[in-house]
N, CA, C and O atoms as a DFTB+ gen file, in Angstrom:
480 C
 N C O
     1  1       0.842      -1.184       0.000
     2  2       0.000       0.000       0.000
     3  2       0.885       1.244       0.000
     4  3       1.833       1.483       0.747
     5  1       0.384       1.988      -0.989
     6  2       1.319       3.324      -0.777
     7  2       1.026       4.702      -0.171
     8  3      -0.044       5.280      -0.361
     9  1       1.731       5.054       0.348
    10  2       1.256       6.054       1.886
    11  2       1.158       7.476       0.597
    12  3       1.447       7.583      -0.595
    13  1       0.791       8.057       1.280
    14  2       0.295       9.462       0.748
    15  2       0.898      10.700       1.598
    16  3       0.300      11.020       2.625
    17  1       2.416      11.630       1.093
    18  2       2.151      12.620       1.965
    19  2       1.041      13.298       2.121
    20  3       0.060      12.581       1.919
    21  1       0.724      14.627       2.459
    22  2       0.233      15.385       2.824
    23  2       0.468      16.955       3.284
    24  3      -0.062      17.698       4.110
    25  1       1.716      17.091       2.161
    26  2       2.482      18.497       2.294
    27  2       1.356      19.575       1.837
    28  3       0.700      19.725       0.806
    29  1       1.443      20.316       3.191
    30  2       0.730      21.525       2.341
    31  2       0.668      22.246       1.539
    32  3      -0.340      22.706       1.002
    33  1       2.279      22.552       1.241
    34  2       2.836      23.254      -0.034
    35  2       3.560      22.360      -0.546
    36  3       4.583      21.805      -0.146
    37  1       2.617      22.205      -1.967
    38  2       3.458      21.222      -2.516
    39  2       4.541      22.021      -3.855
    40  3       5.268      21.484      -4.690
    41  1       4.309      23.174      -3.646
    42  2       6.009      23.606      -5.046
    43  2       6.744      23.835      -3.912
    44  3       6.604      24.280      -2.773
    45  1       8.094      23.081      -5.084
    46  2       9.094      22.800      -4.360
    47  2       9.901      23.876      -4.061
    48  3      11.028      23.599      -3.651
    49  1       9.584      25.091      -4.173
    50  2      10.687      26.365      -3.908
    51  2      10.228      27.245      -2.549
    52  3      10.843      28.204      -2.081
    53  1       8.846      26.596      -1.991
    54  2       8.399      26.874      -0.703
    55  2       7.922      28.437      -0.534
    56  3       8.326      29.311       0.233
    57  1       6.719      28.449      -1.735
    58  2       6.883      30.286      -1.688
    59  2       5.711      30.090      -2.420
    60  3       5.390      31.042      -3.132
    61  1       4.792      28.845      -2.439
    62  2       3.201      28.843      -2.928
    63  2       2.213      29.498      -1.652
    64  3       2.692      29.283      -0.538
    65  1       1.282      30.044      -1.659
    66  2       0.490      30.499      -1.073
    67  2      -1.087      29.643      -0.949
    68  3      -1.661      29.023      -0.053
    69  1      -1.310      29.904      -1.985
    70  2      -2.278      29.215      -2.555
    71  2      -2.155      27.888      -3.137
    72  3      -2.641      27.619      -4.235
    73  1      -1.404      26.909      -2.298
    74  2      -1.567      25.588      -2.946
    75  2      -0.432      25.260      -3.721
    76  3       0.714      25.633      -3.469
    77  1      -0.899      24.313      -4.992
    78  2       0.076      23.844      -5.959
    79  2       0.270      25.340      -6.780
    80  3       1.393      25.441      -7.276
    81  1      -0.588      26.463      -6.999
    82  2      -0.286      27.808      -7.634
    83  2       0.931      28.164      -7.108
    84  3       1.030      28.202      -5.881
    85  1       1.992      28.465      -7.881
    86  2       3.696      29.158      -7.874
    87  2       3.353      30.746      -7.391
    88  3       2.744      31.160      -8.377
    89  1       3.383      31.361      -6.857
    90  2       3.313      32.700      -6.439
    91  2       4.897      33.421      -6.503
    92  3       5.744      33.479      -5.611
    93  1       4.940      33.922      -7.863
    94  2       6.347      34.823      -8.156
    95  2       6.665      36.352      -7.376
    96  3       5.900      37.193      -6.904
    97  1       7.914      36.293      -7.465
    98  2       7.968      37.847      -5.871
    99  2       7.286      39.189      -7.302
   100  3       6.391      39.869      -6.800
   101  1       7.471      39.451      -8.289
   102  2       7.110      39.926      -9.451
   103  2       6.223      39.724     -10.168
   104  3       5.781      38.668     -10.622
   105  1       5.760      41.326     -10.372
   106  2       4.564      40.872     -11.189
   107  2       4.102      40.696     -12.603
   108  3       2.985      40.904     -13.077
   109  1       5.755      40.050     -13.465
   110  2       5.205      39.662     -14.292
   111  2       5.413      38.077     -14.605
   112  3       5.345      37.330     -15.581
   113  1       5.703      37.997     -13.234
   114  2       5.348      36.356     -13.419
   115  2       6.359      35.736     -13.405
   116  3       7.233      36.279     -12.729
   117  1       6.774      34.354     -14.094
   118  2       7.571      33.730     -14.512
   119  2       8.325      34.320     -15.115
   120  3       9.478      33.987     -14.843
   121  1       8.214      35.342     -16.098
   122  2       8.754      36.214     -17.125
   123  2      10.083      37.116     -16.276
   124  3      11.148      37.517     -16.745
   125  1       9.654      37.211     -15.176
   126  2      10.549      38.214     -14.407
   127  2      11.610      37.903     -13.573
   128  3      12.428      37.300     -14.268
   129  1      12.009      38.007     -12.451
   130  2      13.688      37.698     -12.341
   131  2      13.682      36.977     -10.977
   132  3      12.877      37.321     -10.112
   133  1      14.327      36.252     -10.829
   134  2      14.681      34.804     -10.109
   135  2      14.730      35.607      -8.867
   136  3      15.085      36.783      -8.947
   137  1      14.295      34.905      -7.317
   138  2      14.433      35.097      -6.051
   139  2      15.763      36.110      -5.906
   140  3      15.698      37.260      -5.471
   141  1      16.720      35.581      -6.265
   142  2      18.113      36.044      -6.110
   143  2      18.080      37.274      -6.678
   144  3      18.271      38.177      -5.865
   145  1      17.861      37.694      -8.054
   146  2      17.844      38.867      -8.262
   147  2      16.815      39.915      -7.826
   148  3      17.026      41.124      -7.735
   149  1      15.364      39.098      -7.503
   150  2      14.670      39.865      -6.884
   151  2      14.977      40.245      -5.927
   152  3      14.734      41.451      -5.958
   153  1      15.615      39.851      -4.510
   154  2      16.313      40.532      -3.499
   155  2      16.987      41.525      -3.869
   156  3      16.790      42.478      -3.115
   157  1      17.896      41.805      -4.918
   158  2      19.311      42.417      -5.237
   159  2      18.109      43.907      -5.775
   160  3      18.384      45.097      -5.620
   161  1      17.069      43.463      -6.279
   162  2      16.836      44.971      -6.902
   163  2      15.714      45.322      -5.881
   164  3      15.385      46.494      -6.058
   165  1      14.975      44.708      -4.830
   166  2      14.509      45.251      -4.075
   167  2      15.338      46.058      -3.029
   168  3      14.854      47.099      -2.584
   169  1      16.164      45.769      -2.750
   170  2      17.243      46.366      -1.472
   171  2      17.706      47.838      -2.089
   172  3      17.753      48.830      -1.362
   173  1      18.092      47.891      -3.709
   174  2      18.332      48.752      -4.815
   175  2      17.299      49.883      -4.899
   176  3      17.616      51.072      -4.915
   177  1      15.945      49.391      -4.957
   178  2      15.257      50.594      -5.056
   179  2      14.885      51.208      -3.816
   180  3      14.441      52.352      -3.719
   181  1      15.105      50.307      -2.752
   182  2      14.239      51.031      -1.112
   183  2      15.887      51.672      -1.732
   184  3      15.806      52.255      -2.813
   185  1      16.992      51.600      -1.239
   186  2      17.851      51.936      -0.582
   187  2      17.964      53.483      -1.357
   188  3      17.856      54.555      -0.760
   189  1      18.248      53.292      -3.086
   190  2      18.155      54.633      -3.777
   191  2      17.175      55.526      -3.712
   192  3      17.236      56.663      -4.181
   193  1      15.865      54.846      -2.896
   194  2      14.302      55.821      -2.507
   195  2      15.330      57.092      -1.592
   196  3      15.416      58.277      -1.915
   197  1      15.853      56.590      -0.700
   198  2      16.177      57.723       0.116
   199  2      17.047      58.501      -0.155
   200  3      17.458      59.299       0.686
   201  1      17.491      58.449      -1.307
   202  2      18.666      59.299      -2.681
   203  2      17.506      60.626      -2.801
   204  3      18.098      61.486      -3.453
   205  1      16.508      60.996      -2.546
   206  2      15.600      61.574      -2.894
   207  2      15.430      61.576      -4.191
   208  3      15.466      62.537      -4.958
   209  1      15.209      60.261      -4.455
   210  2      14.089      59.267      -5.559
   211  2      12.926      58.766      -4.895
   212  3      12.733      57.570      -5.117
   213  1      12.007      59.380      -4.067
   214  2      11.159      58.354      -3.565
   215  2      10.050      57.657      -4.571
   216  3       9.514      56.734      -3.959
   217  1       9.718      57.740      -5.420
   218  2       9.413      57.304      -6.819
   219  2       9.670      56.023      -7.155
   220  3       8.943      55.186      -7.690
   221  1      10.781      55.966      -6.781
   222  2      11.610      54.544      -7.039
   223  2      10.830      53.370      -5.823
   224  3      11.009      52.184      -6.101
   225  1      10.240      53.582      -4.906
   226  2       9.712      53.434      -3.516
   227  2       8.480      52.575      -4.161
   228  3       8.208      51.380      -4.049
   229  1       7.720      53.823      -5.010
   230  2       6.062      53.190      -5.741
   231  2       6.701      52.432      -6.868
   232  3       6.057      51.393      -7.013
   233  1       7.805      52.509      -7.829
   234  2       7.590      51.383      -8.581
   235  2       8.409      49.901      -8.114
   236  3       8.389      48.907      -8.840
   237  1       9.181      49.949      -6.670
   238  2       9.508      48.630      -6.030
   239  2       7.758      48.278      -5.502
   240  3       7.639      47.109      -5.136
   241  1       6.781      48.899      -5.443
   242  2       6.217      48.527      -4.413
   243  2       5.514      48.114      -6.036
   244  3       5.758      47.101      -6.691
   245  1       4.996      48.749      -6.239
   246  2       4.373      47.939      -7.935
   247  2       5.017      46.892      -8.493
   248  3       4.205      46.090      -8.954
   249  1       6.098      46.581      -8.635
   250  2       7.034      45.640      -9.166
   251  2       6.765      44.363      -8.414
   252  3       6.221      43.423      -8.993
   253  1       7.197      44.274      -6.883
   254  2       7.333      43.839      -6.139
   255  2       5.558      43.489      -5.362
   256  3       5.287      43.382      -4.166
   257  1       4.771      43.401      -6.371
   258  2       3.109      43.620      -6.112
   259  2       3.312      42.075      -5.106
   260  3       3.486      41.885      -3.902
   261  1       3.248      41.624      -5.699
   262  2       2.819      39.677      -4.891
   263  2       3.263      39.362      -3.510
   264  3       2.772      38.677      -2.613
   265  1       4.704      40.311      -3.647
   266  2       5.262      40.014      -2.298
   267  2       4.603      40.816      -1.146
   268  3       4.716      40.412       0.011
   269  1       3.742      42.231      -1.518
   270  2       2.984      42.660      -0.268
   271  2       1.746      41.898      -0.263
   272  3       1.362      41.513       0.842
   273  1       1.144      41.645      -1.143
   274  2      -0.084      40.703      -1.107
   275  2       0.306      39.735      -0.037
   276  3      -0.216      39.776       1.078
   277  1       1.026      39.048      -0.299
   278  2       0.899      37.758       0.734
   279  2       2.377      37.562       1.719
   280  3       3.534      37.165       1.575
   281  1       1.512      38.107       2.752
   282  2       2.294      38.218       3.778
   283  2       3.904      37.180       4.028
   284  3       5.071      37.511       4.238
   285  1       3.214      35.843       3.873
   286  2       4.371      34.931       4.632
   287  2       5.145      34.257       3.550
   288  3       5.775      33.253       3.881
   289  1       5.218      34.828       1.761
   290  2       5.904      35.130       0.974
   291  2       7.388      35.695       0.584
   292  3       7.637      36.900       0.600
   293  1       8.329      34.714       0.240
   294  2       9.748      35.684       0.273
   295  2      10.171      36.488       1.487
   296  3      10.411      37.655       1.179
   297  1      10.313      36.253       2.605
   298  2      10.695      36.592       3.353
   299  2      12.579      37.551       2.958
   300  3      13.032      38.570       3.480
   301  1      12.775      37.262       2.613
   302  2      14.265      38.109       2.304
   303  2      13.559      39.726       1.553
   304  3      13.780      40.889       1.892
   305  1      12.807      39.259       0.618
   306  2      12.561      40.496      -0.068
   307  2      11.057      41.228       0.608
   308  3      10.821      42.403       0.326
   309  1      10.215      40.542       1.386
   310  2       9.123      41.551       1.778
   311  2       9.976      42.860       2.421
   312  3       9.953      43.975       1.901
   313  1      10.771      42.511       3.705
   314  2      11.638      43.637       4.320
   315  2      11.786      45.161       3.511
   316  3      11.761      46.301       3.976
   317  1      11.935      44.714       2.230
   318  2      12.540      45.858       1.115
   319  2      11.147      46.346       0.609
   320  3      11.474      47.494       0.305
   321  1      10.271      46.294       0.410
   322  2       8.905      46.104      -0.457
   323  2       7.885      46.913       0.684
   324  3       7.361      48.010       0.494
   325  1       7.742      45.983       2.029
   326  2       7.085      46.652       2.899
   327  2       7.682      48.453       3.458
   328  3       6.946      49.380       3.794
   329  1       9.211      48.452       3.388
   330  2       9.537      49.282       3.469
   331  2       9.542      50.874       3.045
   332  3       9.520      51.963       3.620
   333  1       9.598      50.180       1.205
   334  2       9.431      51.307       0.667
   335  2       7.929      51.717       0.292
   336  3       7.682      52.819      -0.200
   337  1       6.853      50.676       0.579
   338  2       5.532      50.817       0.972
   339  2       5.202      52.144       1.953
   340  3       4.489      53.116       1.706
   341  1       6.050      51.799       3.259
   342  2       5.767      52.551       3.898
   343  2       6.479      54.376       3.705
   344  3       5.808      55.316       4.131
   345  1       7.731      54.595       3.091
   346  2       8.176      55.478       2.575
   347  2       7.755      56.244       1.913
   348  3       7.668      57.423       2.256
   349  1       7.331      55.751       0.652
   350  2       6.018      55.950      -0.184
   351  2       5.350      56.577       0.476
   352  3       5.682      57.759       0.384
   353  1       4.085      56.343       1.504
   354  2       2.938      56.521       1.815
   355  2       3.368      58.149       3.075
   356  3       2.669      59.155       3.196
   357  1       4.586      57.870       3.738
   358  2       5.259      59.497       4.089
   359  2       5.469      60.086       3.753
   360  3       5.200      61.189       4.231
   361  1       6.641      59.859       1.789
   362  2       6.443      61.167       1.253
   363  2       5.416      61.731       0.202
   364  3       5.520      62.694      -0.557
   365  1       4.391      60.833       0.393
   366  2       2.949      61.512      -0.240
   367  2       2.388      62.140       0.495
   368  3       1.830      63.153       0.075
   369  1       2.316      61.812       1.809
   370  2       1.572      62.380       2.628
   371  2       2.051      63.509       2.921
   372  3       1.110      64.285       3.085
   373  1       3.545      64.272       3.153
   374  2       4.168      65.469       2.973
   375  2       4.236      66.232       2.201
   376  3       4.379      67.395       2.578
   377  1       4.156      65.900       0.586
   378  2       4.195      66.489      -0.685
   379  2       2.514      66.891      -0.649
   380  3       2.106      67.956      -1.111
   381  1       1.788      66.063      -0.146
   382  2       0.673      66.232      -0.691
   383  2       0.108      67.866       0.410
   384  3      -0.432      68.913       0.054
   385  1       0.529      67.411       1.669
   386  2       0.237      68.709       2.499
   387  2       0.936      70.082       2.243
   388  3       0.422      71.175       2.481
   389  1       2.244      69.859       1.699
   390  2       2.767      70.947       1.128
   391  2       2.109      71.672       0.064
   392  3       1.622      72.802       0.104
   393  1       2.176      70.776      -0.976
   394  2       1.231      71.353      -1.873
   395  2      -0.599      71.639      -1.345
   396  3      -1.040      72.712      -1.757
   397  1      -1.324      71.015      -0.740
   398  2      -2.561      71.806      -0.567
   399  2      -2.051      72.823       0.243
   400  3      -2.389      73.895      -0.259
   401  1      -1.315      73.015       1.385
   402  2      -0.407      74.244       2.340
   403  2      -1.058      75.556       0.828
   404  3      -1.965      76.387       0.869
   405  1      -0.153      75.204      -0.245
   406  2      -0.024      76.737      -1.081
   407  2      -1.000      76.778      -2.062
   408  3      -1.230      77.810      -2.692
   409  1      -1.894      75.211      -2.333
   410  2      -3.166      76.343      -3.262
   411  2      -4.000      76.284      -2.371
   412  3      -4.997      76.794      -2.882
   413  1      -4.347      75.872      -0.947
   414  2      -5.999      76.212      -0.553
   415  2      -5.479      77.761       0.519
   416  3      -6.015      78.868       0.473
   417  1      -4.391      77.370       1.337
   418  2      -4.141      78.402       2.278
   419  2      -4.008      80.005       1.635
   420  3      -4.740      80.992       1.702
   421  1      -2.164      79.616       0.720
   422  2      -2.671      80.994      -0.020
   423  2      -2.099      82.315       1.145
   424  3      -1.362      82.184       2.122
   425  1      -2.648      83.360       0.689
   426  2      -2.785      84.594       1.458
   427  2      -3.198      84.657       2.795
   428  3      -2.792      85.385       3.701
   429  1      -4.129      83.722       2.790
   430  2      -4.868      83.732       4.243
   431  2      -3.811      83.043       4.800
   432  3      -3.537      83.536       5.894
   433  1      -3.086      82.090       4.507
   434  2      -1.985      80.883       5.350
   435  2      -0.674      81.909       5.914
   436  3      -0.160      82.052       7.024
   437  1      -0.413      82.555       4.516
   438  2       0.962      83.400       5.012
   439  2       1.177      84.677       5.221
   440  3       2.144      85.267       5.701
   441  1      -0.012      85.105       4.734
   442  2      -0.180      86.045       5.214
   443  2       0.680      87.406       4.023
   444  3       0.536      87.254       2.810
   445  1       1.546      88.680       4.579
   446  2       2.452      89.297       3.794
   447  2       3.267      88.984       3.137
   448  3       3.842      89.759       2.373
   449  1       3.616      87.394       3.294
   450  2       5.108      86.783       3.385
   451  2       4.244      86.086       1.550
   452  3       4.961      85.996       0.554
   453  1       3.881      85.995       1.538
   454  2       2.651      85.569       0.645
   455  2       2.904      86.443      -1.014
   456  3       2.754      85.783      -2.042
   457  1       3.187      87.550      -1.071
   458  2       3.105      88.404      -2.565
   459  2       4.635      87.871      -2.440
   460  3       4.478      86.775      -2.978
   461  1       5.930      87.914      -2.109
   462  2       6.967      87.491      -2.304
   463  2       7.302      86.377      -2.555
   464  3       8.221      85.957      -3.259
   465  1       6.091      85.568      -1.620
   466  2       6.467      83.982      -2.234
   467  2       6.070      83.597      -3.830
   468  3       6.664      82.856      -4.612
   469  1       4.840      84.383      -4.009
   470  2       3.919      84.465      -5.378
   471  2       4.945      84.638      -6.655
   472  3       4.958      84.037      -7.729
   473  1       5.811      85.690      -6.139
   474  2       6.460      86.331      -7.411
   475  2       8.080      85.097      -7.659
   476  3       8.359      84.691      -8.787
   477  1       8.663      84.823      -6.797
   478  2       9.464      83.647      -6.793
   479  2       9.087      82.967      -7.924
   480  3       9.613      81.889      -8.201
């Protein structure tokens, strides 16, 4: 009689989520670049985000789509991904207050200081 494992994940590279489905750290799939290099260019774009590229931040975090989806995925590369996730989401949130700061505030915000900043 022949016994039957019962592995939960049965692909063999230990990074399925969903079963026998392959879950790639990239989102274009198979098409895109091996564990190894995916580490090498996630660490690449968080690290050059703080070059004041934060840009580079949203397209690791786009690139790198599958690996925030599922949490207990690639562990070497979420670190880099969640990171510049969160980077991302600070310097939007600063750019974005800066900029409403000067079109809703305006004159009323700065007051005199305001026709000098205008003409700049």
């Amino acid at each position: 009689m022949e016994t039957q494992t019962n592995n939960p994940n049965p692909n063999p590279n230990g990074n399925s989520i969903t079963g026998s489905w392959p879950v790639w750290p990239t989102v274009d799939g198979s098409l895109g670049l091996s564990e190894d290099e995916s580490v090498k260019y996630a660490r690449r774009f968080y690290r050059f985000g703080f070059a004041m590229l934060p840009w580079l931040w949203a397209v690791n975090c786009f690139y790198f789509w599958p690996v925030l989806r599922h949490s207990r995925s690639f562990p070497r590369i979420r670190p880099y991904v969640v990171g510049s996730a969160v980077g991302f989401a600070i310097f939007t949130a600063l750019l974005s207050s800066w900029a409403f700061a000067f079109a809703i505030g305006g004159e009323r915000l700065f007051g005199p200081v305001w026709d000098q900043l205008d003409r700049a």
